[in-house]
Residue, then its C-alpha position, 0 to 999 in steps of 0.5 A: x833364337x837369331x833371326x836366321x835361324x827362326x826363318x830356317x835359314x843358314x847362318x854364315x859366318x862372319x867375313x873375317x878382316x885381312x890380316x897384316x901377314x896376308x896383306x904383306x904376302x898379296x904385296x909381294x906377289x904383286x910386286x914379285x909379278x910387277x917385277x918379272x914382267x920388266x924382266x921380260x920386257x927388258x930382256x925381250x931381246x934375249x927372249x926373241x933370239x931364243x925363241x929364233x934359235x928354236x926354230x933354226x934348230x927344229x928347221x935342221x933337226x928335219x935334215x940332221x935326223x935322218x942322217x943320224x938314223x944312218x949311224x952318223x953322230x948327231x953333232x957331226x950331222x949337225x955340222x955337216x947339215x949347217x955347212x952344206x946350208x952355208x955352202x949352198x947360200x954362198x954358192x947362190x949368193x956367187x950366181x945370182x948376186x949380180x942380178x939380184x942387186x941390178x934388180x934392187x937398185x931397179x926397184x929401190x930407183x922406181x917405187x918413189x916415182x910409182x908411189x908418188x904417181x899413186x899419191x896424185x892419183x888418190x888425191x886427183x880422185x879425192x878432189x874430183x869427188x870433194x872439190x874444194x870442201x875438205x882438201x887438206x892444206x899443204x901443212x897438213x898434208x906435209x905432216x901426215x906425210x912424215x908421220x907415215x914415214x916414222x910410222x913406217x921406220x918404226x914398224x921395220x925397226x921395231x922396238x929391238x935395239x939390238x937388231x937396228x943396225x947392221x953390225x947388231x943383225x950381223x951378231x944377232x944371225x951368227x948368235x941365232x945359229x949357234x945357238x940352233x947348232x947347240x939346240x939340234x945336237x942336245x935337244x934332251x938335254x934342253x928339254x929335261x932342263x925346261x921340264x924341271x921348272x914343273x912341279x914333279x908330278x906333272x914333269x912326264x906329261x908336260x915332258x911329252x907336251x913340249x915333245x908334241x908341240x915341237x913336233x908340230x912346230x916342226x911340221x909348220x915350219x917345213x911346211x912353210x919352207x916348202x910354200x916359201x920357195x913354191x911362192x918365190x918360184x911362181x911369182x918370178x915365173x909369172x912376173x917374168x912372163x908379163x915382163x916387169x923388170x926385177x922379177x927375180x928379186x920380187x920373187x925373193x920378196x914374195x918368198x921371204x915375206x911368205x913367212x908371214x901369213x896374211x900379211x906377207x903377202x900384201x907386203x910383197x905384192x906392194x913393191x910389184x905393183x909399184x914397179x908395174x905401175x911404172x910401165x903401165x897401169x894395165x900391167x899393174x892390174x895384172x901383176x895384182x892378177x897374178x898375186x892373187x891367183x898364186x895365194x889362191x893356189x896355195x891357200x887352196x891347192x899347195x897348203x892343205x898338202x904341205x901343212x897336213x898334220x901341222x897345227x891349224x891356226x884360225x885365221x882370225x886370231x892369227x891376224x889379231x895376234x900378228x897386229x899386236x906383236x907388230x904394235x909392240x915389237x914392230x916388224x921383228x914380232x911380226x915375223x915371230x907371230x905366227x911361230x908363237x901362236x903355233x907352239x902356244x896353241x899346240x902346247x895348249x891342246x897337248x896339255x889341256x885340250x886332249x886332257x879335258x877330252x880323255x877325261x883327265x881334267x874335269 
């Protein structure tokens, strides 16, 4: 009798070595995976304009879906949603260009001499508390100098050739846009497509998943439209009021970079500052001031209201996530982050949370 089971105990048997077959089988999957990650790399750009069009698409399908429920076909409610957006542009474009671009070379001609009076500020301060221990030399501080200006160029250019230059952003829009225009007019048809990549059986429930998650993607992004705009108004008025020039477009800033959680608006509050430290550093205080109490009405006040039914994002993730898309994609997965992190997390409550909450998955 073995000695296992003299002491009552199982006997296991014995590990088998791999075989050739399962060794060649595990390669090709490593490979196989190996393989589709530089796809994805690779064709990054291609993902992200997609990625783009979706949200054009589920931003008309607010505008396009009550024109249809009025009997209007959903291709010309489309078309006519796309041309009274195009209409509206060029018609702000027509009033506010002039204005607008006095405003830019406005801010364009100051923040140079605004941050410079920072930098000798900062290094006044530093001087004054380290003395001569620790100032850095002046190769030093020459090249810390250029590395934060290619830091900087490499986080609005991102890792997206294609978007670099103007003649790529111009293509890039016109793509984005059509691409949306065919996604609102035929949503069904896209949806049944990506539903096919699943197995049969799991087809209707990730079906009424993606449904779900657009849903609520759609909800964010109205949501954020509303804020966008909210946002662009105050902080024109309220730079206005305290007279700093170019309020108008500081306030197109603070709108266009309220797309962006948590970050944005630090971003947006930078050139205001700068142009406020220009006329005095008590107007820059108060120009802080100001952004601060907006993002607190709208965090507080504005959001609750707008984004009620949309999909929560903790905040703490929301900042990792857009650190990350901005370390590997640059300003472009900056924008983009939050979007991504909205439809994942929704995809992932819709497939898996509410499943394990009915009890479907155990």
């Amino acid at each position: 009798m073995r000695r296992g089971e003299m002491e009552g105990r199982p006997e296991w048997p014995a590990r088998q070595a791999p075989t050739i077959g399962f060794v060649a089988k595990a390669t090709l999957v490593v490979l196989g995976l190996w393989a589709l990650a530089n796809m994805l790399w690779l064709g990054r750009e291609l993902l992200f304009v997609a990625f783009l069009a979706m949200l054009v698409a589920l931003f008309l399908s607010i505008f396009v879906e009550p024109l249809t429920r009025l009997g209007l076909p959903r291709a010309l409610a489309a078309i006519l949603v796309v041309a009274a957006f195009a209409a509206l542009f060029l018609g702000l474009c027509m009033l506010a260009w002039p204005t607008l671009s006095a405003q830019f070379v406005v801010i364009r001609r100051e923040i140079p001499g605004a941050l410079n009076e920072i930098e000798t500020w900062f290094r006044g301060q530093y001087e004054a508390v380290t003395g001569q221990v620790g100032r850095p030399t002046p190769e030093l501080a020459e090249q810390l100098r250029l590395r934060l200006g290619r830091e900087a160029v490499n986080l609005v250019a991102g890792a997206l050739p294609l978007l670099n230059t103007v003649v790529g952003a111009l293509f890039g829009v016109f793509v984005v846009v059509f691409a949306g225009l065919y996604l609102v007019i035929e949503p069904d048809l896209y949806v049944r497509g990506v539903t096919r990549l699943v197995p049969p059986d799991g087809r209707e429930r990730f079906g009424k998943a993606l449904t779900a998650a657009g849903e609520d993607l759609r909800r964010w992004i109205f949501g954020t439209a509303i804020n966008m705009i909210l946002i662009g108004v105050f902080t024109t008025l309220g730079l206005w009021i305290l007279g700093i020039p170019a309020a108008l477009a500081l306030g197109l800033i603070a709108a266009a970079l309220e797309f962006i959680p948590i970050f944005g608006p630090i971003l947006s509050a930078v050139p205001a500052v700068a142009v406020a430290l220009i006329i005095s550093p008590a107007d820059a205080v108060w120009v802080v001031l100001l952004y601060i109490v907006i993002q607190q009405v709208e965090a507080n006040v504005v959001t609750p209201l707008v984004m009620r039914g949309a999909v929560e994002l903790p905040p703490a993730l929301t900042m990792l996530v857009g650190t990350l898309m901005a370390i590997l994609f640059g300003f472009l997965g900056l924008l983009l982050a939050v979007p991504i992190l909205a439809a994942v997390l929704s995809l992932v409550r819709h497939l898996y949370v509410e499943e394990i909450e009915n009890g479907a998955i155990r």
